[in-house]
C-alpha positions in Angstrom: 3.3 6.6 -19.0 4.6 4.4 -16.3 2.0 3.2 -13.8 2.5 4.7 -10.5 2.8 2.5 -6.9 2.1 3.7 -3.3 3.2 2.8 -0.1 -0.1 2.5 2.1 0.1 2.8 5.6 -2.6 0.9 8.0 -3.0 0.7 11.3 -3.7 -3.1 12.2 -5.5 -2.3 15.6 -8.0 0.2 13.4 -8.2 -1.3 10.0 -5.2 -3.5 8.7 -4.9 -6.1 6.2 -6.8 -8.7 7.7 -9.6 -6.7 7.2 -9.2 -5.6 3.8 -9.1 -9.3 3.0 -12.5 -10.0 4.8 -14.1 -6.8 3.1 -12.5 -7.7 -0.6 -13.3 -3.9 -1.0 -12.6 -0.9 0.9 -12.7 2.7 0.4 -9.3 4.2 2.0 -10.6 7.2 3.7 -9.5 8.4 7.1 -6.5 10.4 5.5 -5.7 13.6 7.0 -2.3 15.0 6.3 -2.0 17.3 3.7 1.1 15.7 1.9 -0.7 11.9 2.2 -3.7 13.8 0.6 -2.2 15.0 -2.2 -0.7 11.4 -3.0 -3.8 10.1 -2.6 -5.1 12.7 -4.9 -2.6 11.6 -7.7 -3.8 7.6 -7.5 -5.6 5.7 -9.8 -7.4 3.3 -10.8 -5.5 0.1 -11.5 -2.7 1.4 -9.4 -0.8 -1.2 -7.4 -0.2 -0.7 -3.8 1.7 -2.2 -0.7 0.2 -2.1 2.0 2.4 -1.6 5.1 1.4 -2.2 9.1 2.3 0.8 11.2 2.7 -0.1 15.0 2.8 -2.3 16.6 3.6 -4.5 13.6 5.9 -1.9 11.5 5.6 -4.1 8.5 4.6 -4.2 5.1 2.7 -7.3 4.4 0.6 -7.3 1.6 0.0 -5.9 -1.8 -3.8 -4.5 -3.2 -5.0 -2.1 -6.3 -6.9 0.9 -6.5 -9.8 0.0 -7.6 -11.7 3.5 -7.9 -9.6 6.4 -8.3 -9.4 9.6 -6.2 -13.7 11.2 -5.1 -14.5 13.7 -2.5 -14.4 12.0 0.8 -18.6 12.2 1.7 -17.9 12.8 5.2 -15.3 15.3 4.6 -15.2 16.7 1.4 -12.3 18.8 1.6 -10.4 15.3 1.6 -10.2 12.4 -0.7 -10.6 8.8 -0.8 -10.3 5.8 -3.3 -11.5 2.8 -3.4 -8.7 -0.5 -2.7 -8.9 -4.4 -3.0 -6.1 -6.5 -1.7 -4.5 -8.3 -4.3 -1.5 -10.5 -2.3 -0.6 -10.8 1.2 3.6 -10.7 1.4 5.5 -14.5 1.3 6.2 -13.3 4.7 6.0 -9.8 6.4 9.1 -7.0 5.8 9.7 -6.1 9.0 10.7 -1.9 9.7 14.5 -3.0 10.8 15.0 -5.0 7.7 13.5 -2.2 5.3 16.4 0.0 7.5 19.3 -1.9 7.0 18.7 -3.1 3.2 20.6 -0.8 1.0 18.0 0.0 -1.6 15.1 0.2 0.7 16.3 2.3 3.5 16.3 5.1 0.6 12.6 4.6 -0.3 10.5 7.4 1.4 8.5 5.9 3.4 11.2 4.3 4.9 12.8 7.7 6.1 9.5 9.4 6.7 7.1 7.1 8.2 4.4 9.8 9.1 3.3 10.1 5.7 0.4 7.5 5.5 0.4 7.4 1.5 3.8 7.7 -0.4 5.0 6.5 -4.1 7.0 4.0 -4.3 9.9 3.5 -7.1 9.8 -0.1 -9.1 13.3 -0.4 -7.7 11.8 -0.7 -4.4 9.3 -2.4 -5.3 10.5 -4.9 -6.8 13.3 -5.1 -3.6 10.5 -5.9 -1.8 9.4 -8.7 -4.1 12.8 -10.1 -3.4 13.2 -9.6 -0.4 10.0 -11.3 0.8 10.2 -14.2 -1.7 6.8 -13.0 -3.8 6.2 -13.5 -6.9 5.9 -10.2 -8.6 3.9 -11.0 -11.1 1.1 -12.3 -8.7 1.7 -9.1 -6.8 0.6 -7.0 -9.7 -2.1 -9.0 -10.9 -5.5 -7.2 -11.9 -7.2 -8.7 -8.6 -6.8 -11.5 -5.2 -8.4 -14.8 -7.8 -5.8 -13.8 -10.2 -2.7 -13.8 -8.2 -3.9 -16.9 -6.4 -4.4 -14.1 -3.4 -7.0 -13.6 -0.7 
């Protein structure tokens, strides 16, 4: 079975990438919409992620893993959460016009819907983004941050 990717969106003014980095271990909770939920629902463990900045940054920057798959949320248990450690921050950020105007990634999903705050993510696009940022994909999909020379 091929391992699945998300798209995970983060708001930086809330809880961005800079803090995932400074925790080394979240658990992604704070998910509401019914569509997000259901991805969220369908990740797991060991699945790699990319974590993108919603305003005002609009920018995908890093990458982490699900490190603990899909639990009732404790606080809300109608909802679920998993747990996420950043693996790799991006060579440089992927800015929302780029993502628009490249011809592969303007067709990934969470380019056209942005209101969806977790999305799968094809290994075309994935690896567009690799290329397109100038990371190593390899480090990007490493089993944690000390093995892809990350955070």
């Amino acid at each position: 079975m091929e391992e699945r990717r998300w798209v995970f969106l983060a708001d930086p003014s809330d809880y961005g990438w800079n803090e995932l980095v400074r925790d080394a271990r979240t658990v992604w909770d704070g998910i509401k919409g019914a569509q997000a939920q259901r991805n969220l629902a369908q990740c797991g463990a060991g699945d790699p992620v990319l974590i993108y900045h919603t305003s005002p940054d609009k920018a995908l920057v890093g990458t982490a893993r699900v490190s603990g798959g899909p639990r009732p949320d404790p606080k809300f248990p109608e909802r679920v959460v998993v747990d996420l450690e950043p693996v790799l921050q991006l060579r440089r950020p992927l800015g929302i016009a780029e993502l628009r105007d490249d011809g592969v990634l303007s067709q990934a999903g969470f380019v056209k819907i942005q209101r969806v705050a977790v999305q799968p993510i094809s290994l075309a696009h994935w690896d567009r983004v690799m290329e397109k940022t100038g990371t190593d994909p390899g480090a990007a999909l490493a089993t944690d941050a000390a093995e892809a020379g990350g955070p």
